[in-house]
VEXPA-817893 format. One record per residue (C-alpha): y, x, z; residue in three letters. Coordinates in steps of 0.001 Angstrom, whole numbers, plus 500000, padded with zeros to 6 digits. Each point is the difference from the previous one (the first is absolute). Example, Ala and Ser with C-alpha at 12.3 -4.5 7.8 and 13.67 -1.06 7.14 Angstrom:
% residues 2
495500512300507800ALA503440501370499340SER
***
This chain:
% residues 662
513760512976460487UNK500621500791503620UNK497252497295500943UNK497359500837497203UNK499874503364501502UNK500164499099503576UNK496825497570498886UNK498616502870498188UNK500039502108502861UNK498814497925502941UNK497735497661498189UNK498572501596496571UNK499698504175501264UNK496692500972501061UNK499796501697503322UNK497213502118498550UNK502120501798497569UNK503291498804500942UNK500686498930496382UNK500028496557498303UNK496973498157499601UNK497439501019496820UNK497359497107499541UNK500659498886503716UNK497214498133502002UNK499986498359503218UNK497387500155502935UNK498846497077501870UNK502602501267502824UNK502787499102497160UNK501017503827499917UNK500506501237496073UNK499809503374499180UNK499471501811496160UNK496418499061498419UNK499521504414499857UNK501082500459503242UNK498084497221501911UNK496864501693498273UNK501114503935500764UNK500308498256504084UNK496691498243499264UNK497618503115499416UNK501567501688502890UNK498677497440502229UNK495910500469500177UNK499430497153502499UNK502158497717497846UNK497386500768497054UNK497018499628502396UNK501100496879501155UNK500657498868496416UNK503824498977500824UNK503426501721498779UNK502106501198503078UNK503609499380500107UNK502109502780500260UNK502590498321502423UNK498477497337502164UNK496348501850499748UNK498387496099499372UNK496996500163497909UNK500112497698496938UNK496673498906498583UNK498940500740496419UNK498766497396497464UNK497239502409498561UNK498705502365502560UNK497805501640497835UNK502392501036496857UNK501486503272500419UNK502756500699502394UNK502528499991497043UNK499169496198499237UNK500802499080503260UNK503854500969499750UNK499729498736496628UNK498809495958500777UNK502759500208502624UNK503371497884498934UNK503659500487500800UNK501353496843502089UNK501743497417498131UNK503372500925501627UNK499275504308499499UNK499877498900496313UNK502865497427499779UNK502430502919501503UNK497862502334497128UNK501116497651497281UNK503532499777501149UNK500821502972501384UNK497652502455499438UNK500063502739497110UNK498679497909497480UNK503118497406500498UNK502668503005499992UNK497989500428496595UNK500307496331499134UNK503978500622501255UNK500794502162497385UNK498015498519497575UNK499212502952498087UNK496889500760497880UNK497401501823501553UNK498700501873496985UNK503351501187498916UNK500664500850503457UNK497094502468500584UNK501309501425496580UNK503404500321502032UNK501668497363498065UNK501704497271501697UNK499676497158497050UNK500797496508501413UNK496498497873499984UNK500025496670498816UNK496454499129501040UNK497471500177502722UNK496184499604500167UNK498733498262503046UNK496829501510499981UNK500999503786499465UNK503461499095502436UNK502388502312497942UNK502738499426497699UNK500117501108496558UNK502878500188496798UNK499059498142497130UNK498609503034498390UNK497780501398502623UNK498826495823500462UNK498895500299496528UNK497776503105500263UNK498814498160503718UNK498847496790497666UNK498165502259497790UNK497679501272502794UNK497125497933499847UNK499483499831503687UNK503562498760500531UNK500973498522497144UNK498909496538501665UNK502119500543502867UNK502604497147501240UNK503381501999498611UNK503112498047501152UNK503680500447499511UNK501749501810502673UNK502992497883500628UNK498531497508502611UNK498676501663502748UNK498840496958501934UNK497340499098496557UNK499179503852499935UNK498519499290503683UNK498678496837499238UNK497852501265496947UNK498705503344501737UNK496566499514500209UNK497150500940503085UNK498537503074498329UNK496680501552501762UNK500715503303501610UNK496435501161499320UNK499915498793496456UNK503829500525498912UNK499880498289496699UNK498010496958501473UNK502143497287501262UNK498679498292503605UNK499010496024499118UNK497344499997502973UNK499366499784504045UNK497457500928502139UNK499503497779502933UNK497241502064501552UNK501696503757499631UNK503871498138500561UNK501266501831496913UNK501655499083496144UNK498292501390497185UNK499446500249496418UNK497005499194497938UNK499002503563499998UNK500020500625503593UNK497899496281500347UNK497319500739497716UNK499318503911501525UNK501041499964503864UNK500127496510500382UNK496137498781498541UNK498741499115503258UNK503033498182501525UNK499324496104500337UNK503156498273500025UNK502574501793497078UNK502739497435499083UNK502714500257497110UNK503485501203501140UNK501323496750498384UNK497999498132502493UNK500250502075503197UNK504267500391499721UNK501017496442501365UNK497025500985502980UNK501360503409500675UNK503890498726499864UNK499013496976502420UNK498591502921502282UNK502937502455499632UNK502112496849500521UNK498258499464503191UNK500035503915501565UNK503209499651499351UNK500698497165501967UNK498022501450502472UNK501368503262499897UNK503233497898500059UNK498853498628503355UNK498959503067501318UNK503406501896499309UNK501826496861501819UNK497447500304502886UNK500357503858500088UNK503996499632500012UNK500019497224502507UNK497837502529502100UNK502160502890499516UNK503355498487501039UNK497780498477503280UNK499136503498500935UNK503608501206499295UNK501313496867501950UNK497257501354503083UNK501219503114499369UNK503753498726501040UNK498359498061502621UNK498602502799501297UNK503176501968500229UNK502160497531501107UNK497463499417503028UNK499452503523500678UNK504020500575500194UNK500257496991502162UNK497269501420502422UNK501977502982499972UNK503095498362500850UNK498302498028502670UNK498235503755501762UNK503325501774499543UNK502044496712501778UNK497072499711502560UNK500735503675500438UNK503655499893500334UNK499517497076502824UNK498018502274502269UNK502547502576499224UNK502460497600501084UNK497769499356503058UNK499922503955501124UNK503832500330499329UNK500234497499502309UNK497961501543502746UNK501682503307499481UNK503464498751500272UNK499009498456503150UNK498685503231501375UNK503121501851498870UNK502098497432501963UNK498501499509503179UNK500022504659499598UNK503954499991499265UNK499998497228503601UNK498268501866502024UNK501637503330498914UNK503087497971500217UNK499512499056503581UNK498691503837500722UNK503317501511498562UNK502675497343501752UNK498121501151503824UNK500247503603499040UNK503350499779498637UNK501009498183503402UNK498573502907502274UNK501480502356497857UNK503471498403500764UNK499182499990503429UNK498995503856499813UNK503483500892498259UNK501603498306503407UNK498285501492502394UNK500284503565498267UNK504208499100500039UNK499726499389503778UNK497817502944500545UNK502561502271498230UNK502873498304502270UNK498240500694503058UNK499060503683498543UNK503591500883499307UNK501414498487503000UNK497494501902502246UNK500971503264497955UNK503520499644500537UNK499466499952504024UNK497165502639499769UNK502597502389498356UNK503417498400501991UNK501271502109503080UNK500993496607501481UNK496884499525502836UNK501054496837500338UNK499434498719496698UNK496167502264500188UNK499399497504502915UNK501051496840498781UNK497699500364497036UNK497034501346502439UNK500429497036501619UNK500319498008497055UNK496784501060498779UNK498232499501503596UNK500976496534500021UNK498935499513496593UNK496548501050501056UNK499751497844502742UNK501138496866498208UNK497489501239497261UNK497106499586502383UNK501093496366500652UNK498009497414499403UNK502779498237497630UNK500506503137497778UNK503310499043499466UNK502931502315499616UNK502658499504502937UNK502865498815498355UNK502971502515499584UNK497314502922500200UNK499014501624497157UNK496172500064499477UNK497474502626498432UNK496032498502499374UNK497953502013498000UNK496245498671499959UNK497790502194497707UNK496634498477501254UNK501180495994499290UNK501128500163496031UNK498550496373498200UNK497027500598498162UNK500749498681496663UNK497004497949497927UNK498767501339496565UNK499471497491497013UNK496466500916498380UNK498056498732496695UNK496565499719499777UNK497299498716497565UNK496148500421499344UNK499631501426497065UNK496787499350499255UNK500443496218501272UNK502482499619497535UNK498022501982496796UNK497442496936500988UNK502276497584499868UNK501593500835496723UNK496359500533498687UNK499312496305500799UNK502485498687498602UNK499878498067496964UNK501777499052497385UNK497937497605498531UNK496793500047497574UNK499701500755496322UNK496735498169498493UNK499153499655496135UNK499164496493499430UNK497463499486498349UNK498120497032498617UNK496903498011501476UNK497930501647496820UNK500431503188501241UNK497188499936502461UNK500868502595502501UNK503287497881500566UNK500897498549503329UNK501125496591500766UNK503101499438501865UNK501873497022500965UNK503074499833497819UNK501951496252501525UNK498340496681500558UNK501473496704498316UNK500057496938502435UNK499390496995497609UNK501120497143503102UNK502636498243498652UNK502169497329502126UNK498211496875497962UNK496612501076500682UNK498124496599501453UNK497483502367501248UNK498547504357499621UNK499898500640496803UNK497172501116498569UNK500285502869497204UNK497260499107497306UNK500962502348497748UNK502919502939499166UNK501489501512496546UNK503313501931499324UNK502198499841497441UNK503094502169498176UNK503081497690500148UNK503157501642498699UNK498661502928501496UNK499154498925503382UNK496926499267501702UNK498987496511500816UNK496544499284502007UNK499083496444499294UNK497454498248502347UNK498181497029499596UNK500061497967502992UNK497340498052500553UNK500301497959503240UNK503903499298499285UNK499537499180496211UNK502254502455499139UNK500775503064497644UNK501886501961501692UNK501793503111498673UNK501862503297502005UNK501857502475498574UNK502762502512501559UNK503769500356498011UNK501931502396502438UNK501132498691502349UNK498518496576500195UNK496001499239500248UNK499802496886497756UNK496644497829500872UNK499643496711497970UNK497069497671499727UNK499157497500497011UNK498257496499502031UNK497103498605497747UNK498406497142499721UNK496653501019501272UNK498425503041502020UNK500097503437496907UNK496837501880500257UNK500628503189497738UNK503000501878497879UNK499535501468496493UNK502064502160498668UNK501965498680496592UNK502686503142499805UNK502776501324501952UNK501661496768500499UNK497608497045500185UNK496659499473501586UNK497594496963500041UNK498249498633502787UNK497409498064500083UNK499813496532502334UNK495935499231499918UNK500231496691501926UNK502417497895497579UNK498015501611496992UNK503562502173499313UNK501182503131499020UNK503652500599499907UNK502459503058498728UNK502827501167502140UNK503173501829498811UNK500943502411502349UNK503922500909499758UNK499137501505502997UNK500574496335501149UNK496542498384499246UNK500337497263496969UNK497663497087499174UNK499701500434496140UNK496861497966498732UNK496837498313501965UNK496867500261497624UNK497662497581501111UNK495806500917500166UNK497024498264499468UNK498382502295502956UNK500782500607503589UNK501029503675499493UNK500676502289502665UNK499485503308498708UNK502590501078497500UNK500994503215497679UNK501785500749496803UNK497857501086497509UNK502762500406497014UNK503817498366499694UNK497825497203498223UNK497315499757502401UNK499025499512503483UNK496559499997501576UNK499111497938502732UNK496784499632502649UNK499009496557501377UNK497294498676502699UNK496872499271498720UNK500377501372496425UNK495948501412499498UNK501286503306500730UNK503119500355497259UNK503617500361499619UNK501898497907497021UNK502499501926497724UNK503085497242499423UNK502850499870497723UNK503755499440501800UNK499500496317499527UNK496552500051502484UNK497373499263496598UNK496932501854500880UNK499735502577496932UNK496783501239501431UNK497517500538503008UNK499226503557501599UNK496800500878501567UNK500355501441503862UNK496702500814500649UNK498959499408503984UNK503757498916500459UNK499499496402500089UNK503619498864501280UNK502387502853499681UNK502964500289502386UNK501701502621497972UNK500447500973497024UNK501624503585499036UNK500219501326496060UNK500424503642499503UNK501473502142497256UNK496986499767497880UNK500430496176500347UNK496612499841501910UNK499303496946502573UNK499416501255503773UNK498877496824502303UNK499486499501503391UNK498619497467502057UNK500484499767504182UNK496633498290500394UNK497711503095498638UNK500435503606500603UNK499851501321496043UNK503256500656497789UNK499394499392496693UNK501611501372496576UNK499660498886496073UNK501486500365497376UNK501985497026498386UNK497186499250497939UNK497543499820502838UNK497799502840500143UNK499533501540502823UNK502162503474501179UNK498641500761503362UNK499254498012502719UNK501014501658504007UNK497362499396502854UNK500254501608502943UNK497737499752503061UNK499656500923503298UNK503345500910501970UNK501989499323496577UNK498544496955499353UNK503114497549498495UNK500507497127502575UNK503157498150498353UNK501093502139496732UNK503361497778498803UNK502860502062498400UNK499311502452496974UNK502077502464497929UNK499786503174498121UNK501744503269500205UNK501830501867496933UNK496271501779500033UNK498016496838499850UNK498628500479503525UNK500060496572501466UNK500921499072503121UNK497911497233502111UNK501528498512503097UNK497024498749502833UNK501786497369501520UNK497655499635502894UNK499148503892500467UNK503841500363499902UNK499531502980497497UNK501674500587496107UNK497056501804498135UNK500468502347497211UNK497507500619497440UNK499604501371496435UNK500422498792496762UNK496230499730499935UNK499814498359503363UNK499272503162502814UNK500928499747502978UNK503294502820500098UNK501075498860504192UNK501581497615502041UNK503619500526499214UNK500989497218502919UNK498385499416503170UNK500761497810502965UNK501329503055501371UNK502999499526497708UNK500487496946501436UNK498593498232497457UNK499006496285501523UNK497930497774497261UNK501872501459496519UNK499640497500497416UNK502446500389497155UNK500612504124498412UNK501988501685497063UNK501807503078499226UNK503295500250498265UNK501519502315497872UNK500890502304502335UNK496604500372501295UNK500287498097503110UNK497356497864501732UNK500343496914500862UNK497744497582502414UNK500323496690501592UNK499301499878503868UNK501293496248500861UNK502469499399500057UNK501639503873498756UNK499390502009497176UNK499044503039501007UNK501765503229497194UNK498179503066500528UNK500474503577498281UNK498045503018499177UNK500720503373501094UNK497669503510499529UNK498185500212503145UNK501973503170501146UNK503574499598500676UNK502105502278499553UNK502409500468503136UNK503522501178499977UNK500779501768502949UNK
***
């Protein structure tokens, strides 16, 4: 019970009236709402009626009608609740509490409550064996379908598709042309000048196939939706967790120049407690001296006293003396007392200046200096597709290994996702090698694979294995990569293919020398399944397929880029003159957008242009140290990465402001 009503309340109330569903219909928009109210909303609406469509009343979406010139009523009226709006109906809905109780509906309205025993599928009520008696001896129902009421899966199964317009005709027909079941009433007045009306018989097993097939589609659709939804959420982490390690990273940047002024101001409070140290010890010493000269001068005072206020002359004059002589040896050059005299100095003018430890600082020098400093820089990364985005230099991936006979020569780039970690795998030309690099804190892992002939260009397979193709020994070969590269199968060619791309898991295409201006489309076991036309691309270099599974080619001995579709007509074709001319396009890929990305080997540029083939910019110049780029691809992540022999070259994209942390 709990459920039925929590159904009947989400699913089968109308928001209109906020009450369960009378004669529901459905818009195109897949909102329901009561047949009465949709029409009440309808005539409310004038530009609805002037544009001969009925509104809906929550998502606004205009739904088309079948007949736009019958009277507003009919439109509501053709309309048809959705197959799921009336399975809940039948289940849940009033009429099923009805069913539930299984009580006859004449008796009922009479206030009885008589147990029914039958039910006609046409009228959809119950009635006792006495009230189904007076119901067969209607003539307009008495050929109704009556059934017993005891098996409610055969009640369902003999209800039968009655005409809403026509109540006691029963729908047998289908109108291609208006998309709608009717009876033979509603074919032979509305329907008189439709050319393609079916029988119902006919058109189920078509419409089930179709239902059969939205669903699987809508199937689809809900994976791809939830698969999208718990990406963003796992950004949204991403996001977070970044943005709390950035903080961490600004607040211990922070605390190190902290650290650093601590530093400096315990320094300056030590060399102010030396100095003042130093002051206070030669103070402190004169000061002791002081205290002994004031004992001798109050010796001498009291002694000189006594003979001032003695009657003894003798004593008066012994101390006058005294006191001459001091004088005199006073003057002498020594300025040593006699020994055995007692000696008075008192030298007001000659006291030691003492020194006076001071602090100063420049203000303003050092509101500069702490204005200048910085912390770091805050950017939002961005992608190459957003075109206001600035490239910047992210690391560079030195591809010499210790076996290299001689410098390696990066044909071509592509990253993959193993166990989570990057891995940039190269082929290497002039050393015969595919090489791969990826980075496992703390170790930088490089290994290389050693073929038996020189690998011209990498396709993508999946996240784990690539093929490569090997034109001059007619080979193409698939590589594990664990991140260790693995040789897993060599598929051998009837063509010298150099070009090479993944077209589907099943399917690779390939571009050859000489091939009248095509590209072949082979199975994983090198038969040709079929040729594609490159237009002026006679011998394509490279050979990039985008998201739509469309062909872009390029060729280093003419200046055009070419794309098609996999069937070979034509999508747009890129020629530039003048000072954009192409003079050596090689690498290709395409952003999350679909712009594609061009590298110019000899102009040392990457190129980005639109879907439809405008020119956007020059993402890379030679400026960004960018020295005859051959191989390009983006990863996941959104970084850029180029060949420059014999490094790969992993570039970034910031907005062009940065925002600075001071």
């Amino acid at each position: 019970m709990a459920t039925a009503k929590k159904l009947t309340d989400n699913h089968l109330t109308c928001v209109i009236c906020t009450e369960v569903f009378t004669d529901p219909v459905t818009l195109e928009c897949n909102h329901t709402f009561c047949k009465t109210c949709l029409l009440k909303y309808t005539n409310t609406q004038p530009h609805a009626i002037q544009a001969k469509c009925i509104p809906c009343p929550s998502c606004r979406q205009l739904t088309k009608v079948t007949n736009p010139v019958s009277p507003v009523e009919e439109w509501v009226g053709q309309l048809k609740p959705s197959h799921v709006i009336q399975g809940l109906m039948d289940d849940f809905g009033p009429r099923a509490e009805a069913a539930n109780v299984n009580i006859c509906i004449v008796c009922k309205q009479q206030g009885k409550t008589t147990p029914a025993t039958s039910w006609c599928s046409v009228c959809d009520d119950f009635f006792c064996d006495g009230c189904l008696k007076m119901h067969n001896m209607i003539p307009t129902s008495r050929d109704h379908e009556v059934v017993d009421v005891s098996g409610a899966t055969k009640r369902k199964s003999k209800q039968r598709f009655m005409c809403n317009i026509h109540k006691d005709k029963q729908i047998e027909l289908f109108c291609k042309d208006c998309r709608m079941a009717i009876c033979h009433t509603c074919c032979s007045i509305k329907h008189r000048k439709c050319d393609d009306v079916d029988t119902l018989d006919s058109m189920t097993p078509f419409v089930r196939e179709h239902l059969s097939n939205q669903n699987q589609k809508l199937k689809i659709n809900m994976t791809t939706s939830e698969n999208n939804i718990i990406f963003r959420k796992s950004q949204i982490k991403e996001i977070n967790s970044n943005a709390q390690n950035i903080k961490d990273g600004i607040r211990k940047t922070r605390q190190a120049v902290v650290d650093m002024i601590l530093r400096k101001e315990k320094q300056l409070l030590d060399k102010v407690d030396r100095s003042s140290g130093e002051q206070l010890h030669t103070i402190q010493a004169e000061i002791k001296s002081q205290e002994i000269e004031l004992q001798m001068y109050q010796q001498q005072y009291e002694f000189t006293a006594n003979a001032v206020t003695s009657n003894c002359e003798m004593d008066m004059y012994a101390v006058y003396e005294s006191v001459r002589e001091t004088s005199t040896d006073i003057r002498d050059t020594d300025n040593r007392p006699v020994p055995g005299r007692v000696v008075f100095t008192h030298d007001m003018d000659n006291r030691s200046a003492s020194g006076r430890v001071v602090f100063t600082h420049d203000m303003d020098k050092l509101s500069k200096a702490v204005e200048e400093l910085q912390l770091g820089e805050v950017a939002v990364v961005r992608g190459v597709s957003d075109r206001q985005s600035t490239p910047v230099l992210h690391h560079t991936i030195d591809f010499k290994a210790d076996g290299d006979e001689t410098h390696p020569c990066l044909c071509d780039v592509t990253v993959l996702t193993v166990d989570g970690i990057n891995v940039t795998v190269v082929a290497d030309n002039t050393n015969k090698s595919l090489k791969t690099y990826y980075t496992s804190k703390p170790n930088t892992h490089v290994n290389q694979l050693l073929l038996s002939d020189w690998p011209s260009h990498i396709a993508k397979l999946s996240e784990s294995q690539v093929a490569l193709s090997l034109p001059r020994s007619k080979q193409i070969v698939t590589v594990n990569v664990t991140p260790e590269p693995v040789l897993l199968s060599t598929i051998k060619t009837s063509k010298m293919y150099f070009a090479l791309a993944c077209l589907s898991p099943s399917q690779l295409v390939a571009g050859t020398y000489g091939q009248s201006h095509s590209v072949d489309i082979l199975d994983m076991t090198g038969k040709i399944l079929k040729s594609v036309n490159t237009g002026v691309i006679r011998n394509p270099d490279n050979i990039h397929v985008t998201s739509h599974n469309d062909l872009i080619v390029s060729e280093r001995g003419v200046s055009y880029l070419v794309s098609v579709t996999s069937e070979g007509e034509a999508v747009f074709t890129y020629t530039p003159t003048g000072d954009r001319a192409l003079t050596g396009p090689w690498g290709i890929t395409t952003t999350s957008t679909g712009d594609v990305l061009l590298v110019d080997g000899y102009s040392h540029k990457v190129i980005q242009l639109t879907e439809s083939g405008q020119f956007v910019r020059d993402v890379l110049t030679q400026q960004d140290d960018l020295e005859y780029p051959r191989g390009i691809c983006l990863d996941g992540d959104g970084f850029l990465y180029v060949t420059c022999d014999p490094y790969v070259k992993v570039f970034t994209f910031v907005k062009s402001v940065h925002n600075q942390i001071t």
